[in-house]
N, C-alpha and C positions, 0 to 999 in steps of 0.2 A: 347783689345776688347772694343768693345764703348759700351755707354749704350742707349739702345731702346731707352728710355724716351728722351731722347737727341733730337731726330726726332719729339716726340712727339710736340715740342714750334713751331715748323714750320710752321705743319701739323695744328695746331690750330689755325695759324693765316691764313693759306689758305683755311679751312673752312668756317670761319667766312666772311673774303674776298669774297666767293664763294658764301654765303648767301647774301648778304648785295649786290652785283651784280645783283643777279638773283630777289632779291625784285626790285630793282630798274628797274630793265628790263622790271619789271609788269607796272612800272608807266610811263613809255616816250616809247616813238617810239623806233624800234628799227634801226634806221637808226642812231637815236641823241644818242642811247646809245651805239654805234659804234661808233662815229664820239667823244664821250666825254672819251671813254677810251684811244682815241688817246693823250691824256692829258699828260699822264704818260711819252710820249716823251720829253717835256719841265720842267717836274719834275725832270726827270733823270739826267736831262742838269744842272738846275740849283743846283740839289744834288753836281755831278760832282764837278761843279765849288767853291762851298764851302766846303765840306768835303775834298775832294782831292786833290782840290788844283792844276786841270786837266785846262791845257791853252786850249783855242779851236782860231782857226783862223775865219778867219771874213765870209766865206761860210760856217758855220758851224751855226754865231748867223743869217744868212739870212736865213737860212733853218728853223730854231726854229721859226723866226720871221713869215715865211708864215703857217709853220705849227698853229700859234698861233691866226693870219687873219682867217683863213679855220674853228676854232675853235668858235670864236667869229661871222663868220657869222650864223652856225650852230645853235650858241646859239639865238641869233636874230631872226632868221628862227624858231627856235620852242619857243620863247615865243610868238611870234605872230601869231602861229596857221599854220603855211605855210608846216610843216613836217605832213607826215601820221601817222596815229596810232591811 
């Protein structure tokens, strides 16, 4: 039998995650806080590649790479006032 509380360490990090989003969603567009949790795709990647030790071929860092373009205009775009909200 497992024990409940097990679930529990998850469960409290996806709360707090869920808070910490939704303040944040108060404060930017929400176009840029759509476009910023796309992040988490190059996070993933670079986890990947040093924790596990996971090869990726060379369409794989051009995907990251434009992903990462798209990112940084974004970011551009809303410090200069160019995004709604």
């Amino acid at each position: 039998m497992i024990n409940p509380l097990l679930c529990a360490i998850p469960v409290s990090f996806d709360i707090v995650a869920s808070t910490i989003n939704l303040i944040s969603l108060t404060m930017v567009a929400g176009s840029v806080y759509s476009m910023m949790r796309g992040f988490i795709v190059p996070v993933t990647f670079v986890y990947s590649m040093v924790f596990l030790k996971k090869k990726f071929s060379w369409h794989n860092f051009l995907a990251i790479g434009l992903i990462m373009i798209g990112l940084v205009m974004v970011f551009f775009a809303s410090i200069s006032g160019n995004s709604t909200g």
